[in-house]
C-alpha positions as CSV (number, residue, x, y, z in Angstrom):
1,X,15.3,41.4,-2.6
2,X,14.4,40.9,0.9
3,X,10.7,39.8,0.2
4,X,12.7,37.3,-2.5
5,X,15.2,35.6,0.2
6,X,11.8,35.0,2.8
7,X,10.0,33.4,-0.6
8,X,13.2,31.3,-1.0
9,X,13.3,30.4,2.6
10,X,9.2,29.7,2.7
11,X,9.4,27.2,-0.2
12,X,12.7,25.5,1.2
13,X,10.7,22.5,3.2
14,X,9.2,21.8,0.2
15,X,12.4,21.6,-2.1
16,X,13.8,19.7,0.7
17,X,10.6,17.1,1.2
18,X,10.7,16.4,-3.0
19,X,14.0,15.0,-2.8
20,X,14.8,11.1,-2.8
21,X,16.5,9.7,0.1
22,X,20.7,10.1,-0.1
23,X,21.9,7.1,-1.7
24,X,25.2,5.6,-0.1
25,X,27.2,2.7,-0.4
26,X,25.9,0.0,2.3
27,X,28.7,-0.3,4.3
28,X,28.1,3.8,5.3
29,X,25.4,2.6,7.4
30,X,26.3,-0.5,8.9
31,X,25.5,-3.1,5.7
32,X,27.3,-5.5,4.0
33,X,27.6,-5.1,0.0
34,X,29.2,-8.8,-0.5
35,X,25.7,-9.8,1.6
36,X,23.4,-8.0,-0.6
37,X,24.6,-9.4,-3.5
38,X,22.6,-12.6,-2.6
39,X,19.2,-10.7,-3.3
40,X,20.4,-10.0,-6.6
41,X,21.0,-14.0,-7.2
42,X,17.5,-14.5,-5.7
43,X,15.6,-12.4,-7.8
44,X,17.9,-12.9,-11.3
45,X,16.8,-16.7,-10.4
46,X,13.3,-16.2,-10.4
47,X,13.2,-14.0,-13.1
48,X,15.2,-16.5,-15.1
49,X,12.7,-19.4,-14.0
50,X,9.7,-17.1,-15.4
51,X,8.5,-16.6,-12.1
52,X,8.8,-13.0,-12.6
53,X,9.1,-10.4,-15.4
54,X,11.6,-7.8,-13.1
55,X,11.9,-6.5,-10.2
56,X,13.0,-3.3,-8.2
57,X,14.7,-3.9,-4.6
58,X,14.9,-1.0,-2.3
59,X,16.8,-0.7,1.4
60,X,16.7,2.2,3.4
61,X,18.4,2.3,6.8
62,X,18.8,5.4,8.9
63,X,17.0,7.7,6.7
64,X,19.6,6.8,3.7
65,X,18.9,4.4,0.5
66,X,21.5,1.7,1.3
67,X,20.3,-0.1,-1.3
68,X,18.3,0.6,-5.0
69,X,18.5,-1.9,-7.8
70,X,16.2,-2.8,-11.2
71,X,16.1,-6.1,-12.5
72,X,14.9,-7.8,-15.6
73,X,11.8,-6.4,-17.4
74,X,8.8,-4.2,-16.6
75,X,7.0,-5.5,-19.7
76,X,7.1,-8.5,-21.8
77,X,4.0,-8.6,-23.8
78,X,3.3,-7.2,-26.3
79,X,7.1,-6.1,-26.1
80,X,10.1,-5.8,-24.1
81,X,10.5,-2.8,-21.7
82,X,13.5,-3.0,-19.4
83,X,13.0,-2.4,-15.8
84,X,13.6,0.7,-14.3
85,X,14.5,2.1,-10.7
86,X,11.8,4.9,-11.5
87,X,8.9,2.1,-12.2
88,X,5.7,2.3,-11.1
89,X,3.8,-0.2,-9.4
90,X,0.3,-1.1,-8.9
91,X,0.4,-1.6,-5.5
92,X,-2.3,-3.5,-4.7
93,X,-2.9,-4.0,-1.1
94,X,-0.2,-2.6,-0.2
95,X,-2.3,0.1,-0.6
96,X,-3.7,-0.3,2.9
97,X,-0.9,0.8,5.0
98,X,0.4,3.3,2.9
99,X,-2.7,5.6,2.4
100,X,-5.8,4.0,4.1
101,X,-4.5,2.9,7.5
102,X,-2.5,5.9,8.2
103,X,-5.2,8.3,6.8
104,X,-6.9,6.7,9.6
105,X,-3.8,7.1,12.0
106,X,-4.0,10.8,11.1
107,X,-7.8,11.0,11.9
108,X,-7.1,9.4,15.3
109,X,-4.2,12.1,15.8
110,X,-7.1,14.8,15.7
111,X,-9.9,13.8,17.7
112,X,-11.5,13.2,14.7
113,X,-11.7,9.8,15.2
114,X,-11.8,6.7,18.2
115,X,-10.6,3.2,17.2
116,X,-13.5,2.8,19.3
117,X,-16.3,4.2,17.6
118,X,-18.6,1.6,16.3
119,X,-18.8,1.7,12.5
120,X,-22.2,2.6,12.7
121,X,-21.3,5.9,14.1
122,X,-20.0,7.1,10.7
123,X,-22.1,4.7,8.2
124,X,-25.5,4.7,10.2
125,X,-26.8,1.2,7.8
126,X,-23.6,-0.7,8.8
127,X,-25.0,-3.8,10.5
128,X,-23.5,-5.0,13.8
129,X,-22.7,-8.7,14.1
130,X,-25.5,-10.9,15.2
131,X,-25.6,-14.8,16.3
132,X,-27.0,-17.3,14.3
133,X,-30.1,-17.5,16.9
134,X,-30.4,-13.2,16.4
135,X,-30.1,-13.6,20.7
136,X,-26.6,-11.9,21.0
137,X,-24.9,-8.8,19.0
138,X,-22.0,-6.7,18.9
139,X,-20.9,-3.8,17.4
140,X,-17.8,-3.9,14.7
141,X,-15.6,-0.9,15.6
142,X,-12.9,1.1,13.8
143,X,-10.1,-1.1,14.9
144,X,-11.9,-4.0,14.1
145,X,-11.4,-2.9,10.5
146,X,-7.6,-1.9,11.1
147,X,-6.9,-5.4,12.9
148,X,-8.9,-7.9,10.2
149,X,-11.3,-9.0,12.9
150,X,-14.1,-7.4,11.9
151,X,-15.9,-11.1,10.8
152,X,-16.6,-9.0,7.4
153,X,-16.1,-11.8,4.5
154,X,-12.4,-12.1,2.4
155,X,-14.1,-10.2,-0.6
156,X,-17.0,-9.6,-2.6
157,X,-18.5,-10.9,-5.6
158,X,-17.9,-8.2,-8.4
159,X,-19.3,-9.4,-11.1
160,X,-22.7,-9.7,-9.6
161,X,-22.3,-6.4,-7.9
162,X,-21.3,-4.8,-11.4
163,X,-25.2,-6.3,-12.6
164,X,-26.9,-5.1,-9.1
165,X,-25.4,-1.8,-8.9
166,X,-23.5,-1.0,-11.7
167,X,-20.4,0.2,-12.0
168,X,-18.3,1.9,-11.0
169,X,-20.7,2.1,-8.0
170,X,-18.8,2.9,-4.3
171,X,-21.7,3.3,-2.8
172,X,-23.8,0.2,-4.8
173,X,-20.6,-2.0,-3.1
174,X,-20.7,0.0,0.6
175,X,-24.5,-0.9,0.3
176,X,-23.6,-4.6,0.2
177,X,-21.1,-4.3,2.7
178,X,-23.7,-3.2,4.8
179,X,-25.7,-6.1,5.5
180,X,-23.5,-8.3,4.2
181,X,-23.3,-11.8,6.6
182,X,-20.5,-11.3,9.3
183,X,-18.5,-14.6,9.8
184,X,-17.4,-14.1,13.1
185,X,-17.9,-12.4,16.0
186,X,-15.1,-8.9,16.6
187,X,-12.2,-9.4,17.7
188,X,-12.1,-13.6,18.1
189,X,-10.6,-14.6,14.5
190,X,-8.6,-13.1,12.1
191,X,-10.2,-13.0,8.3
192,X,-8.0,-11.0,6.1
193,X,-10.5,-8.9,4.3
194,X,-10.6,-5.9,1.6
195,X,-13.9,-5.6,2.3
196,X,-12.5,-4.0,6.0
197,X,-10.6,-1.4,4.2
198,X,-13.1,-0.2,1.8
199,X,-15.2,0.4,5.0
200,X,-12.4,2.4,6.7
201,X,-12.2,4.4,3.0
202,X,-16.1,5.8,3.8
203,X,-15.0,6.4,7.2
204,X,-12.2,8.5,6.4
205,X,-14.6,10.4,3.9
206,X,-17.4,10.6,5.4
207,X,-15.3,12.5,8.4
208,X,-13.1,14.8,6.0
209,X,-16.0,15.2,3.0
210,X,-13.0,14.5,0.5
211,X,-12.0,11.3,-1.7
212,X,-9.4,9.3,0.0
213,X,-7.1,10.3,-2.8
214,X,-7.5,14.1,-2.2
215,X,-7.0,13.3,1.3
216,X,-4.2,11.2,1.3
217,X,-2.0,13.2,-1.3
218,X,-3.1,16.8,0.9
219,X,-1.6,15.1,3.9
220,X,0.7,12.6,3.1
221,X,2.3,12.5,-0.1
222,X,2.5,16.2,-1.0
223,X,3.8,16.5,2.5
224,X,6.6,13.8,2.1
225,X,7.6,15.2,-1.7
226,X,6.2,11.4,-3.2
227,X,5.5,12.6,-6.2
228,X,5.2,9.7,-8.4
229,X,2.5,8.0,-6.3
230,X,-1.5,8.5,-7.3
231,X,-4.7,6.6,-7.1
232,X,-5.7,6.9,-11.1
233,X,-9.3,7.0,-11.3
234,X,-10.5,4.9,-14.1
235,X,-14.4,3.5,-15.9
236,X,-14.8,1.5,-19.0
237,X,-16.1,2.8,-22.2
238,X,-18.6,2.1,-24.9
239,X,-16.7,-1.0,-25.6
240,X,-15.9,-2.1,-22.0
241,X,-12.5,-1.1,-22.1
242,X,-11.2,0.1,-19.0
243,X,-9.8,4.2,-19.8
244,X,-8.4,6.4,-17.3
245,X,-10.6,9.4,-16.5
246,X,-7.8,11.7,-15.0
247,X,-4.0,12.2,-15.7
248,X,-2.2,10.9,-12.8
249,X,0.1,13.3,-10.3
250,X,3.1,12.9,-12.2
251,X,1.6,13.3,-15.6
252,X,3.0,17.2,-15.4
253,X,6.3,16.1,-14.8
254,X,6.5,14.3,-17.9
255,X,8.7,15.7,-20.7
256,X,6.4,17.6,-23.4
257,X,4.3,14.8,-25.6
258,X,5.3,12.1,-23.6
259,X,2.5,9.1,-22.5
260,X,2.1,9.4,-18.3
261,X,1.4,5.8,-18.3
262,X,4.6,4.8,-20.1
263,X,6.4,5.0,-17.2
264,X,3.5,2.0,-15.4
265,X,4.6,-1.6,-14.8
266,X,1.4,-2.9,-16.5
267,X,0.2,-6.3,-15.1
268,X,-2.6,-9.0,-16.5
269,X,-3.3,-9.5,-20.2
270,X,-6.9,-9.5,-20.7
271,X,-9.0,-11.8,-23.4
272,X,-8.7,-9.1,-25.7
273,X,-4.6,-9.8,-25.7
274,X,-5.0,-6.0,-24.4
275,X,-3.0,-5.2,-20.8
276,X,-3.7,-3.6,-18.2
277,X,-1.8,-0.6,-17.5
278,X,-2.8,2.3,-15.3
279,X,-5.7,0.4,-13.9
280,X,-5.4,-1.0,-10.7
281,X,-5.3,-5.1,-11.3
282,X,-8.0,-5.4,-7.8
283,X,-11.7,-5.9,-9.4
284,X,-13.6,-4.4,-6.3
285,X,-11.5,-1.3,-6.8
286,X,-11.4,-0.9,-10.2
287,X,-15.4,-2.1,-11.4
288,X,-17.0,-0.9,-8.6
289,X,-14.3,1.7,-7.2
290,X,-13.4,3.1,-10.4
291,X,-9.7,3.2,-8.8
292,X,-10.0,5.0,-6.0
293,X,-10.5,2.3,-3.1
294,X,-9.6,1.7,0.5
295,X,-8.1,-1.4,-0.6
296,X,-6.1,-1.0,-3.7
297,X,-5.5,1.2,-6.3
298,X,-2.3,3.0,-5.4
299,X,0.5,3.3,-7.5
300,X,4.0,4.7,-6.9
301,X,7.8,3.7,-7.6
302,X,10.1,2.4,-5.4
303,X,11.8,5.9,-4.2
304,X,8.6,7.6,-2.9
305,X,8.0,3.7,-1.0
306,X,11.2,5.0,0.7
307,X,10.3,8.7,1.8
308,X,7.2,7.3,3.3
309,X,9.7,4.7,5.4
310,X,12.1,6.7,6.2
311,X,9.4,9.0,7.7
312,X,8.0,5.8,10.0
313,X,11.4,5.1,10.9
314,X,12.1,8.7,11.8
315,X,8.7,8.9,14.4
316,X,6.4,9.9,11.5
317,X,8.6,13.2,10.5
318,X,11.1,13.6,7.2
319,X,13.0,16.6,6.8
320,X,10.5,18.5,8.8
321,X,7.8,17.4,7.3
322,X,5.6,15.4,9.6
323,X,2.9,13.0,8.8
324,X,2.2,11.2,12.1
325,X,3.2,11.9,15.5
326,X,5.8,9.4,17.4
327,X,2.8,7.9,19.3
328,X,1.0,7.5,15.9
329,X,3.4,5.2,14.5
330,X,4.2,3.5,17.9
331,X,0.5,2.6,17.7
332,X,1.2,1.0,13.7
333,X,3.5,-0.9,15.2
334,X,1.7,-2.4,18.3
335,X,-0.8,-5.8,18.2
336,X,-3.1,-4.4,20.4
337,X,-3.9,-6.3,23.4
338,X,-7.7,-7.0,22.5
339,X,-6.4,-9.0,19.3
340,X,-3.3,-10.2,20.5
341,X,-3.6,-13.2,19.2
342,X,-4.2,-12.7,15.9
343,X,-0.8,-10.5,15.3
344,X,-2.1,-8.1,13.6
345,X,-1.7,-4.4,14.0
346,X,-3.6,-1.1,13.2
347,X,-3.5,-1.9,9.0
348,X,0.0,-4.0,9.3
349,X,0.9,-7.2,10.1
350,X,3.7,-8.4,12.9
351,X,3.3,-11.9,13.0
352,X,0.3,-13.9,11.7
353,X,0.4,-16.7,9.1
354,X,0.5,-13.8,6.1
355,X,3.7,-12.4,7.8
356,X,6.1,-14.7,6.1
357,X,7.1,-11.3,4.2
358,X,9.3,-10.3,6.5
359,X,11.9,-13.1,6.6
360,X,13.1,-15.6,9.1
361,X,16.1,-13.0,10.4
362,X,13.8,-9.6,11.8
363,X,12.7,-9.8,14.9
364,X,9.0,-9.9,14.7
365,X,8.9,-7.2,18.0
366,X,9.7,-5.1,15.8
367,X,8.6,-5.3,12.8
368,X,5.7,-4.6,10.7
369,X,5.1,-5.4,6.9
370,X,2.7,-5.9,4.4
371,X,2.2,-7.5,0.6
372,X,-0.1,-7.0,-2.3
373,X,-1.5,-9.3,-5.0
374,X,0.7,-8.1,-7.6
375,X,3.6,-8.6,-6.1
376,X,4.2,-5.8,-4.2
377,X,6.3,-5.9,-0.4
378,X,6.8,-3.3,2.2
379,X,8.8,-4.3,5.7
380,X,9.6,-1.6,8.3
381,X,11.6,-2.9,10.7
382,X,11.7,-0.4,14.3
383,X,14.7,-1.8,15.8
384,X,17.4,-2.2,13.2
385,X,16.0,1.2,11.6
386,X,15.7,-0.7,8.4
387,X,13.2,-0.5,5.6
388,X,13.3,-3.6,2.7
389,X,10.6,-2.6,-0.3
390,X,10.4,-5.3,-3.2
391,X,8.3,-4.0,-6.4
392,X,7.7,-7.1,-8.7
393,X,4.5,-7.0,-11.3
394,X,4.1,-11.1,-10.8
395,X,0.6,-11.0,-12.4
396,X,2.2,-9.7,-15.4
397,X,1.5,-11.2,-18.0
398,X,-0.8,-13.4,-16.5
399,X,-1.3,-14.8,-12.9
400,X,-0.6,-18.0,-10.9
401,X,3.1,-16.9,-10.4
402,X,3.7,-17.1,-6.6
403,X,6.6,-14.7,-5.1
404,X,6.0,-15.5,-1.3
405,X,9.4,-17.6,-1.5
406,X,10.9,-15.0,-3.2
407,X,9.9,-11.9,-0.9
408,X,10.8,-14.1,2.5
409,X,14.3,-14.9,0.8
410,X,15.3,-11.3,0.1
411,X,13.8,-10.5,3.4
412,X,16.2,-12.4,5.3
413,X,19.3,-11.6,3.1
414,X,18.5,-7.3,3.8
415,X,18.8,-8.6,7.2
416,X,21.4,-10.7,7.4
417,X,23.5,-7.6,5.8
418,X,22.9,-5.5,8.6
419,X,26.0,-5.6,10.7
420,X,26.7,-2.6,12.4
């Protein structure tokens, strides 16, 4: 019995880390439910203008969901699928800050890693940025990554890679990274780039000898219970079609005989009226990653978003289970001094032109936030303790359907309805 009750008392963190966040009426911590109510008018309009298929609108403030709402429809071809609170969502880019940069973050916690180090250090055939006359030179370095300055290019053309190298082919596409012309010199413009990220996704493998998704679910989602988040490796069979290789994470948690993917928000219709679901929508990571990437490819649902916020809001700890240290996510929040100008910090942004996320109400000290192609929003904001995560699949069924109005107004309502 008494080898039983220290089992019990072992395994309790982990009970405790696997649970969502407490769910409580706004007005328990300090927001106004009349206020909120104006982000549901928001995104019912866009939804009723086609802008958007659905959505699913997520506040946490002091460690509590204040806030957690579906809207409209996670599918609409080839048939309806109501939205659900327990979506998942290709995140796209927002990929970046939740895994990549704080994989990173953790690295630097270590002594494994110096935002320092040049590149090179870790990927010895990473060329250094060189003038146009081959005179001058200068090393691109970790944060250089982290911060978009590296001068590394937007993107990269897959399609042509795809013919070079193959695909899926990591290292084919870290190969053309490689010597790949820089644009600018470090640290003197800001070029938001996946290419940057992909990078870091070597680093942070090269230094652990594990995939980033290993890495990320040994250290940060396992640790924070987010168990409905995954990359979901993926390749294309004899037909082309793209097929996942592995079952995701949650696929065990499934009731018996039931699909893993039916629970996905699929996005784009392709030209063979096929959609995909369970791929990540990003080309570079899916043809050449095969969907695990330092850019994109993560999926997850709208509560484990939350955990992992909560956690930055609470110095990098939830429930006693700790992911970064205090000064670790001080550091995600800070524009370091070098790039200053550019407002953008260690895999987030603060204030730059693709900031206009966050709203016109937060105080851009103190927040950071980040988007991702498919709609995807993530803003943490330090000094109200407030967390504001949008989940729209805008690409669904096809593209060209901008939500940048849309995420900016919901932004400013969460914070207008903060008013304690």
């Amino acid at each position: 019995m008494k080898q039983f009750t220290l089992l019990l008392l072992s395994l309790l963190p982990l009970f405790l880390a696997a649970q969502p966040l407490q769910r409580v009426k706004p007005e328990k911590v300090g927001m106004s439910s009349r206020q909120l109510r104006y982000a549901d008018e928001a995104i019912g309009n866009a939804i009723a203008n086609g802008d958007i298929p659905g959505a699913v609108l997520a506040v946490v403030r002091h460690g509590k969901m204040a806030y957690l709402k579906a809207y409209g429809h996670r599918q609409v071809y080839p048939t309806l699928e109501p939205m659900t609170t327990g979506t998942v969502f290709d995140m796209a880019s927002c990929s970046k800050v939740i895994a990549t940069a704080t994989c990173a973050m953790i690295l630097v916690e270590r002594g494994q890693l110096r935002l320092s180090d040049a590149v090179s250090r870790y990927i010895p055939d990473f060329e250094d940025w060189k003038s146009n006359d081959g005179k001058e030179s200068q090393a691109i370095r970790v944060d250089d990554l982290l911060t978009h300055s590296s001068g590394l290019p937007a993107y990269a053309p897959t399609e042509e890679l795809s013919r070079r190298y193959g695909a899926p082919s990591p290292q084919g596409l870290m190969d053309y990274i490689c010597h790949v012309r820089r644009d600018s010199r470090p640290k003197t413009a800001f070029r938001y780039s996946c290419l940057n990220f992909i990078t870091l996704q070597h680093i942070i493998e090269t230094i652990t000898h594990q995939s980033l998704r290993d890495f990320a679910r040994q250290h940060i989602f396992d640790v924070l219970g987010m168990d409905y988040t995954d990359y979901l490796p993926c390749a294309p069979d004899a037909n082309g079609k793209w097929q996942n290789t592995s079952e995701a994470h949650w696929a065990r948690r499934m009731p018996s005989g039931a699909d893993w993917r039916s629970i996905v928000a699929p996005t784009t219709r392709e030209a063979d009226d096929s959609v995909l679901q369970a791929q990540v929508h990003d080309p570079l990571a899916r043809i050449m990653n095969g969907g695990v990437s330092g850019n994109a490819g993560l999926f997850t649902r709208a509560d484990d978003v939350a955990l992992f916020c909560a956690a930055l809001q609470n110095g990098g700890e939830w429930r006693g289970r700790r992911i970064l240290s205090p000064a670790g996510v001080r550091a995600l929040h800070r524009v370091p001094r070098s790039v200053a100008h550019l407002g953008r910090t260690l895999g987030w942004d603060s204030y730059s032109d693709y900031s206009s996320n966050k709203g016109d109400l937060f105080d851009a000290d103190g927040v950071i936030c980040h988007t991702g192609f498919t709609g995807t929003n993530v803003v943490v904001d330090a000094d109200t303790d407030t967390s504001v995560i949008l989940l729209i699949n805008s690409v669904h069924p096809e593209e060209g359907h901008s939500v940048v109005r849309l995420r900016s107004l919901v932004s400013s309502v969460v914070a207008a309805s903060i008013v304690e």
